[in-house]
PyMOL commands that place a pseudoatom at each C-alpha (Angstrom):
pseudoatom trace, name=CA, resn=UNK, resi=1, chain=A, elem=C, hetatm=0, pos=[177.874, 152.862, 59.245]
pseudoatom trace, name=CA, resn=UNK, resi=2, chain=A, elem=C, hetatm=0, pos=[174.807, 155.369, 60.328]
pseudoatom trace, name=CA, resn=UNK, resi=3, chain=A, elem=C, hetatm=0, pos=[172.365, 154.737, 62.643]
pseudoatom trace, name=CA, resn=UNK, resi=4, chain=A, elem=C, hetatm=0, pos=[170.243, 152.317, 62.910]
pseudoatom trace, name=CA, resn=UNK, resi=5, chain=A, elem=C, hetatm=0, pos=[167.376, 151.056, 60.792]
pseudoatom trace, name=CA, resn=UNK, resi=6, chain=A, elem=C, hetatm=0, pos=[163.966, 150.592, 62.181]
pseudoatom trace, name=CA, resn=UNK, resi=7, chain=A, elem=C, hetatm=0, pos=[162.490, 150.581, 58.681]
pseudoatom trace, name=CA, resn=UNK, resi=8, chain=A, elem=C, hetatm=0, pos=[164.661, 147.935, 57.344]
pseudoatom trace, name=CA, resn=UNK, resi=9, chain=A, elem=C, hetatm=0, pos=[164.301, 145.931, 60.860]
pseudoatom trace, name=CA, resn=UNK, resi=10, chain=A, elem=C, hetatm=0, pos=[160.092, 146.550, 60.481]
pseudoatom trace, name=CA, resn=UNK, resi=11, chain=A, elem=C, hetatm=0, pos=[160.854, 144.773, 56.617]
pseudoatom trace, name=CA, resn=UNK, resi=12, chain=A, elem=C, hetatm=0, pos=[163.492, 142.105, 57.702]
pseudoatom trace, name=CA, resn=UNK, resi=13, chain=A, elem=C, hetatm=0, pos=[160.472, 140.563, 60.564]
pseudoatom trace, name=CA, resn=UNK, resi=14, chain=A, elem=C, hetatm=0, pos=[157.541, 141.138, 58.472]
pseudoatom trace, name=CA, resn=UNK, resi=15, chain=A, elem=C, hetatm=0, pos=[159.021, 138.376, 56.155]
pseudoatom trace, name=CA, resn=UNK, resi=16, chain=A, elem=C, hetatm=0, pos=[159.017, 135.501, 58.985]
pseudoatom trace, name=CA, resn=UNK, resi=17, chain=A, elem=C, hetatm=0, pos=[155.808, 136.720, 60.356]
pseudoatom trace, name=CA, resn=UNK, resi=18, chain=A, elem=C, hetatm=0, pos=[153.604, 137.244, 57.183]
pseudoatom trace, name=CA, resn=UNK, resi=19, chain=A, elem=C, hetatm=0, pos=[155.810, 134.288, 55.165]
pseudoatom trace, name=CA, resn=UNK, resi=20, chain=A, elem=C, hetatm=0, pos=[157.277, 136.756, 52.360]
pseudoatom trace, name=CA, resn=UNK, resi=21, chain=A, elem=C, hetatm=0, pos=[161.149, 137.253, 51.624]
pseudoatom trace, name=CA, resn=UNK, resi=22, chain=A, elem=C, hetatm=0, pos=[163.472, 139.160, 53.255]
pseudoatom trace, name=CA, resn=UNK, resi=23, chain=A, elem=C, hetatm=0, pos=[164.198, 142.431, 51.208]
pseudoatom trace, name=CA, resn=UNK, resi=24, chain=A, elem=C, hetatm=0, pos=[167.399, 141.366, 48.982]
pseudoatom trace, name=CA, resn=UNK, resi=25, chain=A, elem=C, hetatm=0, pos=[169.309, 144.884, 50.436]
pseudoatom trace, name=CA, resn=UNK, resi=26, chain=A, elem=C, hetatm=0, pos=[170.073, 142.581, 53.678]
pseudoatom trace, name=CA, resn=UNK, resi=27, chain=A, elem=C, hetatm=0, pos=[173.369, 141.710, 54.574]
pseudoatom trace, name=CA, resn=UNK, resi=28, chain=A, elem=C, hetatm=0, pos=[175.641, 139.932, 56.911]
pseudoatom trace, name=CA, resn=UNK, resi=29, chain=A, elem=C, hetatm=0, pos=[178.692, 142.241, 57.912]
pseudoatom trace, name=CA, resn=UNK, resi=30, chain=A, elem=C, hetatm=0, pos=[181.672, 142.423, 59.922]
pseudoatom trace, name=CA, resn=UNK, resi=31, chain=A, elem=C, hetatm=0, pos=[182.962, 144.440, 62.712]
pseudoatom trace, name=CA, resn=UNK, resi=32, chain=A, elem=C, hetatm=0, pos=[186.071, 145.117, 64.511]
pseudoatom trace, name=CA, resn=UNK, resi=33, chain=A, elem=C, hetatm=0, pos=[186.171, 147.371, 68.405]
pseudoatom trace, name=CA, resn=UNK, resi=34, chain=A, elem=C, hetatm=0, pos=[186.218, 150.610, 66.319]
pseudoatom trace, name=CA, resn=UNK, resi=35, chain=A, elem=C, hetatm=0, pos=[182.532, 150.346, 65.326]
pseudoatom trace, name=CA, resn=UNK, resi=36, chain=A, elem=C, hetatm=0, pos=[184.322, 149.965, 61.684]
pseudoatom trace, name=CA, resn=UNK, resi=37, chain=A, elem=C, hetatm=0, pos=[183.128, 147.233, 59.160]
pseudoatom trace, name=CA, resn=UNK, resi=38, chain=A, elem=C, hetatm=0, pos=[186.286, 145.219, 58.091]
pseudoatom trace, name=CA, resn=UNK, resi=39, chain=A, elem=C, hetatm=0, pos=[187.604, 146.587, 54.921]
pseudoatom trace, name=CA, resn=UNK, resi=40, chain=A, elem=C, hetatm=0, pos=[190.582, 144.822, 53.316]
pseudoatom trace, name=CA, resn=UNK, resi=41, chain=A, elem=C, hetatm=0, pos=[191.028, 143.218, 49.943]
pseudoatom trace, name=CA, resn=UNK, resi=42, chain=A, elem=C, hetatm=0, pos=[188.625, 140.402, 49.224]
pseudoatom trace, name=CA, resn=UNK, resi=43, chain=A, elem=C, hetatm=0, pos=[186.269, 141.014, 51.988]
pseudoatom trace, name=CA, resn=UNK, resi=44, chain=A, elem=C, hetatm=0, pos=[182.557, 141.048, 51.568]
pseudoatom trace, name=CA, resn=UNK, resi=45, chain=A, elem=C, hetatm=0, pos=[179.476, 140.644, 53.745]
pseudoatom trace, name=CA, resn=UNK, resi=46, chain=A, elem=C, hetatm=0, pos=[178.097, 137.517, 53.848]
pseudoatom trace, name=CA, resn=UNK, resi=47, chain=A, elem=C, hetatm=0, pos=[174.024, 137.258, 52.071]
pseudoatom trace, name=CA, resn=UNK, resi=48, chain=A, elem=C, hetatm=0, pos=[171.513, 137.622, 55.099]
pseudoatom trace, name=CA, resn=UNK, resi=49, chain=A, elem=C, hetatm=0, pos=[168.603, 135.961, 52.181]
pseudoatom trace, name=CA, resn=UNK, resi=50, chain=A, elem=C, hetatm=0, pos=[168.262, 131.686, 53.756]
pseudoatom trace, name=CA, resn=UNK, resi=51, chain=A, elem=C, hetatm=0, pos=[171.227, 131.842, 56.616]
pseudoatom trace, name=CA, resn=UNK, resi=52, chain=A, elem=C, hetatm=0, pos=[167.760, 133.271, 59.550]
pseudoatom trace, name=CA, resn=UNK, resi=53, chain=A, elem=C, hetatm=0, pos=[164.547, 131.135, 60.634]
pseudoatom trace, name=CA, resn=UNK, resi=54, chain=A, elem=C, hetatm=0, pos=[161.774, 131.799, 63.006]
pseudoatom trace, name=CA, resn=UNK, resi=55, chain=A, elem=C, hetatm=0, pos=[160.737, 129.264, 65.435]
pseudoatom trace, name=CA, resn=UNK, resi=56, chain=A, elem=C, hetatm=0, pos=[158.913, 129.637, 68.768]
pseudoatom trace, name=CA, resn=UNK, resi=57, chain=A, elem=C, hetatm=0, pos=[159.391, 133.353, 68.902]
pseudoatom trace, name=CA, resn=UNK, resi=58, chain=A, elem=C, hetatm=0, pos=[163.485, 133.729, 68.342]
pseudoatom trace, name=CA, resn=UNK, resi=59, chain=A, elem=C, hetatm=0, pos=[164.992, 134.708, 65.207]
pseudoatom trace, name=CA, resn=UNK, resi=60, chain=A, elem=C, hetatm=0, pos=[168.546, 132.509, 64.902]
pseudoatom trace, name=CA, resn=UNK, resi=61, chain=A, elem=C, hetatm=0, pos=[170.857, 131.698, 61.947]
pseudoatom trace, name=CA, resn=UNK, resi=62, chain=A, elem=C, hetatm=0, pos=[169.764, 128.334, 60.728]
pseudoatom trace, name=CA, resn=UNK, resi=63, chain=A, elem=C, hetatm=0, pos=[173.252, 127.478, 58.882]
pseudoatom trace, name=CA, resn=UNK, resi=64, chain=A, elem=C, hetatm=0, pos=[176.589, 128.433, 59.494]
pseudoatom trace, name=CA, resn=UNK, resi=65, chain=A, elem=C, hetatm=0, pos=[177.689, 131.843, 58.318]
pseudoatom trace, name=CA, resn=UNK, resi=66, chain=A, elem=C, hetatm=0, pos=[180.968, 131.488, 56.916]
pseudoatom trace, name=CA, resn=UNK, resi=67, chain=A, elem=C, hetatm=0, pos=[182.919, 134.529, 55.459]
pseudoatom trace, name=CA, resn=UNK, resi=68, chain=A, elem=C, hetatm=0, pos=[185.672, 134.257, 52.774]
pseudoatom trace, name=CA, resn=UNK, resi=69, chain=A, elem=C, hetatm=0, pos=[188.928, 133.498, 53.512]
pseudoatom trace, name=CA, resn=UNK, resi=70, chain=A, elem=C, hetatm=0, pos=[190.935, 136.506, 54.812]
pseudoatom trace, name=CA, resn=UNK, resi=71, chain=A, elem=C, hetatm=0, pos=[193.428, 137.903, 51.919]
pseudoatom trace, name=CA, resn=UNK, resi=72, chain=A, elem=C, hetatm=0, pos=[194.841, 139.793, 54.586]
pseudoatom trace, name=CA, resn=UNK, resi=73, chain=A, elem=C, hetatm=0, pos=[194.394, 139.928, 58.368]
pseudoatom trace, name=CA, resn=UNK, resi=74, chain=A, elem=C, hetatm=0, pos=[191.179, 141.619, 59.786]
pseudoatom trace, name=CA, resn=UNK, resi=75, chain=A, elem=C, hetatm=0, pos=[192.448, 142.069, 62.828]
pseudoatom trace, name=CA, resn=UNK, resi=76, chain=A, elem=C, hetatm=0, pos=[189.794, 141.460, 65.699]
pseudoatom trace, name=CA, resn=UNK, resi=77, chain=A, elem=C, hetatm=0, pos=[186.310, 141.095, 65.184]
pseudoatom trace, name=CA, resn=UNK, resi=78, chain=A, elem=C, hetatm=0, pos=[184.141, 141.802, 67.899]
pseudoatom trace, name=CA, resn=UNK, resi=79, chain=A, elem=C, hetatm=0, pos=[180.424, 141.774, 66.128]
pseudoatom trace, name=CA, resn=UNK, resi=80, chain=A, elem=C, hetatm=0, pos=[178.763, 141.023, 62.881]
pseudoatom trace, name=CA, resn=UNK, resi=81, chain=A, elem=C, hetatm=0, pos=[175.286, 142.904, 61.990]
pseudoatom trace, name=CA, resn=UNK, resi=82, chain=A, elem=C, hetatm=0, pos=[172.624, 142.869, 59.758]
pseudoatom trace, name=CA, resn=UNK, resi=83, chain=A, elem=C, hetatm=0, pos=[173.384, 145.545, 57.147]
pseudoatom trace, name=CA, resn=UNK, resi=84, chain=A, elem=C, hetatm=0, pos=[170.646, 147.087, 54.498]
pseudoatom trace, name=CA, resn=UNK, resi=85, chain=A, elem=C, hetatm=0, pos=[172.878, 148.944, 53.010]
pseudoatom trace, name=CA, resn=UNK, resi=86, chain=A, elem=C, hetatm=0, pos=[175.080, 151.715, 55.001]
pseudoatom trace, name=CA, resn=UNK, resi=87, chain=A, elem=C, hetatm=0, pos=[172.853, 151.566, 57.972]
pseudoatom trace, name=CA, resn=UNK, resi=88, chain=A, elem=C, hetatm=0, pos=[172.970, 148.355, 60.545]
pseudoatom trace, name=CA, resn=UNK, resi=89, chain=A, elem=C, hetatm=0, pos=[169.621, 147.009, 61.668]
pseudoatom trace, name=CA, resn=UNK, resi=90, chain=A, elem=C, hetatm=0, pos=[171.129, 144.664, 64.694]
pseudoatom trace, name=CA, resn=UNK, resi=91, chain=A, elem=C, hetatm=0, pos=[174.552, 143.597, 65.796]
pseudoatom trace, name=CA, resn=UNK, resi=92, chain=A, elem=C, hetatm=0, pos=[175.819, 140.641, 67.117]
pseudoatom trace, name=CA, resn=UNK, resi=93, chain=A, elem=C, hetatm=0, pos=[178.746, 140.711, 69.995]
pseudoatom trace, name=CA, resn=UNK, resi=94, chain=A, elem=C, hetatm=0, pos=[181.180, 138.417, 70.801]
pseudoatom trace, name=CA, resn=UNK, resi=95, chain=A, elem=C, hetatm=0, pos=[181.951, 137.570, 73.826]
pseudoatom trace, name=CA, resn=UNK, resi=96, chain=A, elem=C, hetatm=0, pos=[185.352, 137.036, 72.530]
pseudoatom trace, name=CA, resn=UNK, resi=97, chain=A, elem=C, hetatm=0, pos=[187.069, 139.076, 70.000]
pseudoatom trace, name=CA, resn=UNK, resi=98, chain=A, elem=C, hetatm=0, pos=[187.906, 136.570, 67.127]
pseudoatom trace, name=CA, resn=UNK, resi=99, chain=A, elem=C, hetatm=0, pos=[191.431, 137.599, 65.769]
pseudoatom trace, name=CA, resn=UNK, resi=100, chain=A, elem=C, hetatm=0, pos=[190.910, 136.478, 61.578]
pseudoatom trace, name=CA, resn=UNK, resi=101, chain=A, elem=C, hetatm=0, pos=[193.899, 136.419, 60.216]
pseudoatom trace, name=CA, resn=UNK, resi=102, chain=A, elem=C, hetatm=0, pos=[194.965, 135.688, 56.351]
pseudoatom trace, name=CA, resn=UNK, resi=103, chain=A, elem=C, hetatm=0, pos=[193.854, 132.566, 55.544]
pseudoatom trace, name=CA, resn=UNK, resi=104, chain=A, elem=C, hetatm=0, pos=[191.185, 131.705, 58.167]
pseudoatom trace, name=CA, resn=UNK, resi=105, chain=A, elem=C, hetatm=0, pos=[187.855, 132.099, 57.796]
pseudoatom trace, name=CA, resn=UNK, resi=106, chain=A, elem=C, hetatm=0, pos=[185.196, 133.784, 59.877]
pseudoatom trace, name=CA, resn=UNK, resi=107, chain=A, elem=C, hetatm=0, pos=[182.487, 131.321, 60.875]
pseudoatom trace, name=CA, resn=UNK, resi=108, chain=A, elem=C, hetatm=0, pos=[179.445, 131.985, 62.277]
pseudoatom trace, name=CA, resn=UNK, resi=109, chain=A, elem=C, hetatm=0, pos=[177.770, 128.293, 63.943]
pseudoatom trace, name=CA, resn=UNK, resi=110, chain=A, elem=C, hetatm=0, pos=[174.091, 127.639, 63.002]
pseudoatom trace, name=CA, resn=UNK, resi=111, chain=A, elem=C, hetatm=0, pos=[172.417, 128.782, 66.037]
pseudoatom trace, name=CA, resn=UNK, resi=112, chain=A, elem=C, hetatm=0, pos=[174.726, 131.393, 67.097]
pseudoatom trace, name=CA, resn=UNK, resi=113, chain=A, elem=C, hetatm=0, pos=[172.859, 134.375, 66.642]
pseudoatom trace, name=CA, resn=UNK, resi=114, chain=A, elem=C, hetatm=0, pos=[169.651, 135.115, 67.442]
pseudoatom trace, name=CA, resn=UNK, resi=115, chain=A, elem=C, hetatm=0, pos=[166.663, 137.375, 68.621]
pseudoatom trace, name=CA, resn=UNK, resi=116, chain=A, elem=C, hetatm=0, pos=[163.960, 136.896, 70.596]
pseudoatom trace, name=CA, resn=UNK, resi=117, chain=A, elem=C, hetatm=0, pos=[160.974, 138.702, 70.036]
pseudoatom trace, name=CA, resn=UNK, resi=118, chain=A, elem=C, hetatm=0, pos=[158.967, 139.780, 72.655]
pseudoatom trace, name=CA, resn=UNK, resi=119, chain=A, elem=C, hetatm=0, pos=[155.395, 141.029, 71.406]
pseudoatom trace, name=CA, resn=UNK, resi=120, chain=A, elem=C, hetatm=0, pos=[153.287, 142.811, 73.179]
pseudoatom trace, name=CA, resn=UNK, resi=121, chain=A, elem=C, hetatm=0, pos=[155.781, 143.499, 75.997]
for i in range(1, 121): cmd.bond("trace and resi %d" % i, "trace and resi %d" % (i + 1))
show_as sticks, trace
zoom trace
């Protein structure tokens, strides 16, 4: 992953504010303590397009975020983030590491993740 993206970040707020669509290029990835998106068999980020809201200034995931079932283990995951393409935009830590292992799914609870935006300030 490169650096961040305030371009994609400026695109991914105008939507909630001025009532368009997120750009389609967003996505919902995972990360393990490298700094390294998961990469096994049968991964893939999650779509970042209907999982986010806006309500009283905070951006949060409105639904769950559930991942695929693990073909093989993913070790521990310490952050998901907001992808447009190879560049994150925001990341999300644990305060945990969750250990996915195969089988088990990583699950993201409605409300979970979220940003408060402070205009002005």
């Amino acid at each position: 992953m490169s650096d961040f993206a305030p371009e994609a970040l400026d695109a991914m707020l105008s939507c909630f504010f001025l009532g368009g669509k997120a750009p389609s290029s967003l996505t919902i990835g995972a990360f393990r303590k490298s700094g390294k998106e998961v990469v096994t068999k049968g991964y893939t980020r999650m779509p970042f397009e209907g999982a986010f809201e806006i309500k009283d200034g905070i951006l949060f995931n409105s639904k769950d975020i559930v991942f695929a079932p693990a073909r093989d283990d993913w070790g521990e995951v310490i952050s998901v983030a907001v992808c447009d393409g190879d560049k994150r935009i925001v990341s999300f830590n644990f305060k945990d590491g969750l250990s996915v292992t195969v089988g088990t799914k990583l699950r993201i609870p409605a409300k979970q993740m979220s940003i408060r935006i402070l205009a002005g300030r």
